[in-house]
C-alpha positions as a Python dict, from the first residue, in 0.01 Angstrom:
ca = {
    (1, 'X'): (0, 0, 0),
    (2, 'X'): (71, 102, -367),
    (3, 'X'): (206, 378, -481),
    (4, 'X'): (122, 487, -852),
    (5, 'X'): (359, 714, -1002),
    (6, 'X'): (265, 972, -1240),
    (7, 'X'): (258, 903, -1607),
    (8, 'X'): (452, 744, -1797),
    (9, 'X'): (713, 838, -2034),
    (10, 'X'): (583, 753, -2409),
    (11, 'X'): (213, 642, -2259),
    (12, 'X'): (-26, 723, -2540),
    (13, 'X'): (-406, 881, -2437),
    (14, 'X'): (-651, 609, -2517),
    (15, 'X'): (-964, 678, -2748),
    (16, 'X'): (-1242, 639, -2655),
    (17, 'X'): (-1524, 466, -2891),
    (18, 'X'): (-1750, 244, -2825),
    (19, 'X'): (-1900, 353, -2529),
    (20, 'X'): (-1872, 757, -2630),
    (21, 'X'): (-1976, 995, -2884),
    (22, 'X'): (-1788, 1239, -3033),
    (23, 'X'): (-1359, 1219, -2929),
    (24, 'X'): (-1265, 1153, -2604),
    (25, 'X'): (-942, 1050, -2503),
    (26, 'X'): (-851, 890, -2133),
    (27, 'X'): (-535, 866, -1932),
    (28, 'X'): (-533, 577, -1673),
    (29, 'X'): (-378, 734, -1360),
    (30, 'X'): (-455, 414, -1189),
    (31, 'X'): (-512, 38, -1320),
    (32, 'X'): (-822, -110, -1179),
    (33, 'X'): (-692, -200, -854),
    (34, 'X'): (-946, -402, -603),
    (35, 'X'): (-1242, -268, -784),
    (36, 'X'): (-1129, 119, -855),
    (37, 'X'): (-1054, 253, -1127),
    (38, 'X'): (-934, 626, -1175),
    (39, 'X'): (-877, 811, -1544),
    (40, 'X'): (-841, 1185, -1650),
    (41, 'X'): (-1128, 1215, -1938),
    (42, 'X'): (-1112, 1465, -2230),
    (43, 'X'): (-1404, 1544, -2411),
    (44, 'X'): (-1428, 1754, -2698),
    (45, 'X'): (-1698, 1981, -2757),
    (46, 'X'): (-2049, 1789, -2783),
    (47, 'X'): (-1864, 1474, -2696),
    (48, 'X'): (-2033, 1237, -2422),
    (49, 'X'): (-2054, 870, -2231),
    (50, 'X'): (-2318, 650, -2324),
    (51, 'X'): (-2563, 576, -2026),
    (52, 'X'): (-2460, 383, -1770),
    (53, 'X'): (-2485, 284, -1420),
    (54, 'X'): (-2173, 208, -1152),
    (55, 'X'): (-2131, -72, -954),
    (56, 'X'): (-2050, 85, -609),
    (57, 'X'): (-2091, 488, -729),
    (58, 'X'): (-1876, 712, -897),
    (59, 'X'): (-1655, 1046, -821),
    (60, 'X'): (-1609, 1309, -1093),
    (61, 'X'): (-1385, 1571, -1022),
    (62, 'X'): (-1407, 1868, -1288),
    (63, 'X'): (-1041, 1992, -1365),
    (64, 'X'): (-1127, 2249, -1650),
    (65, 'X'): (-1372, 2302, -1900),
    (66, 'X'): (-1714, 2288, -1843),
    (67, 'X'): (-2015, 2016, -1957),
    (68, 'X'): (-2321, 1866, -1812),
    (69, 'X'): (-2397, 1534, -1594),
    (70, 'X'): (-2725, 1444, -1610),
    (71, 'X'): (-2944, 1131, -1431),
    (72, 'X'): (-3204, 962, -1614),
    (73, 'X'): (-3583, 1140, -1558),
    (74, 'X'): (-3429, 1451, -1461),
    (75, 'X'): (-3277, 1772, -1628),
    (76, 'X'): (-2923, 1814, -1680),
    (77, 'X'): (-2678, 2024, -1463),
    (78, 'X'): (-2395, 2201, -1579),
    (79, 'X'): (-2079, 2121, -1403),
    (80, 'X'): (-1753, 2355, -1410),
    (81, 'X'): (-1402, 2342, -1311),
    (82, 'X'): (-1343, 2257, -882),
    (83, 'X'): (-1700, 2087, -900),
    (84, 'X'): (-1719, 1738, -734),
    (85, 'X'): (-1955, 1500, -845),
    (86, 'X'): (-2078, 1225, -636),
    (87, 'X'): (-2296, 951, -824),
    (88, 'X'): (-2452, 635, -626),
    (89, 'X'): (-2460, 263, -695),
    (90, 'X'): (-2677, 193, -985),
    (91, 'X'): (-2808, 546, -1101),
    (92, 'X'): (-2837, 558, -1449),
    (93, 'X'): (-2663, 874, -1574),
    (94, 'X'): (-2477, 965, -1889),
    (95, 'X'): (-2154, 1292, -1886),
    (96, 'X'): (-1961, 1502, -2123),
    (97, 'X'): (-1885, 1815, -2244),
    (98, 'X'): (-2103, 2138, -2353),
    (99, 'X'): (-2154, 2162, -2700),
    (100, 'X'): (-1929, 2497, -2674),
    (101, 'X'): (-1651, 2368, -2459),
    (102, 'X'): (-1423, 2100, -2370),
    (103, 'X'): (-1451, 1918, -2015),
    (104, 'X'): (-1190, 1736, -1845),
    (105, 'X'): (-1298, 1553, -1542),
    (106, 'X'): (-1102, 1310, -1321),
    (107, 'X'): (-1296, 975, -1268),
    (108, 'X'): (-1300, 735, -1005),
    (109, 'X'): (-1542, 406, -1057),
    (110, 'X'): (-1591, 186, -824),
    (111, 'X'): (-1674, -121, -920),
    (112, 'X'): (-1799, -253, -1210),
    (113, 'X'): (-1957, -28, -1512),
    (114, 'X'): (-2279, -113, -1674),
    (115, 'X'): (-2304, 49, -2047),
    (116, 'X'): (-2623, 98, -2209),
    (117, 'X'): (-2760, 222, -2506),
    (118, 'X'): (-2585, 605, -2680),
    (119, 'X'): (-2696, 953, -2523),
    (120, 'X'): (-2940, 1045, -2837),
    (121, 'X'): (-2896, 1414, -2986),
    (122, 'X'): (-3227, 1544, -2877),
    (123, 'X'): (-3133, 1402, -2559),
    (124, 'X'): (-2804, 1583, -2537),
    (125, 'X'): (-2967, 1969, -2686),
    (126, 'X'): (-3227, 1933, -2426),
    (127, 'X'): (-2932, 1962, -2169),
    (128, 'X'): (-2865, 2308, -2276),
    (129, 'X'): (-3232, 2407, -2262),
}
């Protein structure tokens, strides 16, 4: 057993860049420990991941805010605050915030993330359409 204690004093967010658009900070709440990893993520308004795929799967938990998660070939769904979002091994997906709102989600991967190419802007208004 582990036991991870809340943050720590004097930890700074980390930005987000190369894998994102727009500003998004993350908070580790947990170090990649035997293939999980688990991070509060802040995204400003229009502000998104990058597709990408997951290992094992992923677990969003939406803590305020509100933004969409969309899989690739279908149409976006909004996703608000006490939503839970389970996404399997390998789907190829892409999250963030509404263009009106900031979202922060908690995030647990598991295993290994696969980035791919940016979230393009026609891509992202089509979410709201």
């Amino acid at each position: 057993m582990k036991i991870f204690h809340g943050r720590q004093t004097g930890a700074v967010s980390e930005v987000r860049s190369s894998t994102f658009t727009g500003t998004v900070h993350a908070d580790p709440i947990m170090p990649t420990t035997d293939g999980v990893t688990i991070n509060n993520v802040f995204f400003t308004p229009g502000a998104r991941t990058y597709w990408h795929t997951h290992e094992t799967g992923q677990v969003l938990t939406v803590v305020a805010g509100e933004g969409w998660v969309c899989v690739d070939g279908e149409q976006a769904q909004r996703i608000r605050v006490g939503d839970i979002v389970w996404i399997p091994e390998g789907e190829r997906h892409w999250h963030g915030a509404t263009a009106t709102s900031y979202l922060l989600h908690t995030a647990v991967s598991i295993g290994k993330t696969v980035w791919e190419e940016e979230v393009t802007s026609e891509q992202f208004a089509s979410a709201g359409a």
